[in-house]
N, C-alpha and C positions, 0 to 999 in steps of 0.2 A: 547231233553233231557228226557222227557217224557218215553220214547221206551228205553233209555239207563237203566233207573231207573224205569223199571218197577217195580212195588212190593215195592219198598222202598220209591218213590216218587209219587204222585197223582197231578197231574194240573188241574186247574179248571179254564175257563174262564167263566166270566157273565159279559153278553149286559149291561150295568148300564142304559141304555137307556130306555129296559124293564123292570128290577128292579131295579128301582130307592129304593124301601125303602132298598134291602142287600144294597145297595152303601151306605145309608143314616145311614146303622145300622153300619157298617164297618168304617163308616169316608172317604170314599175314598173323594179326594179332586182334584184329580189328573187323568189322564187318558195318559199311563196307568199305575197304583198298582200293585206291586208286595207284595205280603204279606206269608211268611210263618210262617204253624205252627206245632208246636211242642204239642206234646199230645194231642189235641185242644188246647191250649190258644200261642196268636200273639207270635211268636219269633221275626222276623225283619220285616219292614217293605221299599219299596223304590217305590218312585214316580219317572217317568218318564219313558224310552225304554232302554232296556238294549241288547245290541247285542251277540251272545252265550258266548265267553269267560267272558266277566266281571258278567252275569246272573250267569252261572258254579259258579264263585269263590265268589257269592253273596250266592248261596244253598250250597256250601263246608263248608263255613265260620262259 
């Protein structure tokens, strides 16, 4: 998804394992967080694995 949406979309993974305090500042509670945002500030948030279609229509949405 990443390569589809170049330019308009940016993906970010982080190890929460190595930073723990983003996890800790983020709330993540869950592994793995799905979190996007909008201008910077949180638009949606979803805990657990999403397989491409329903991830797609979680970032369309």
């Amino acid at each position: 998804m990443a390569k589809e949406r170049a330019g308009s979309l940016l993906i970010v993974k982080v190890n929460t394992d190595q930073h723990q305090r983003i996890a800790g500042a983020m709330q993540v509670q869950a592994i793995p967080t799905l979190m996007l945002y909008k201008g910077g500030a949180l638009a949606k948030r979803q805990a657990g694995a999403l397989m491409r279609p329903p991830a797609r229509a979680f970032v369309d949405a």
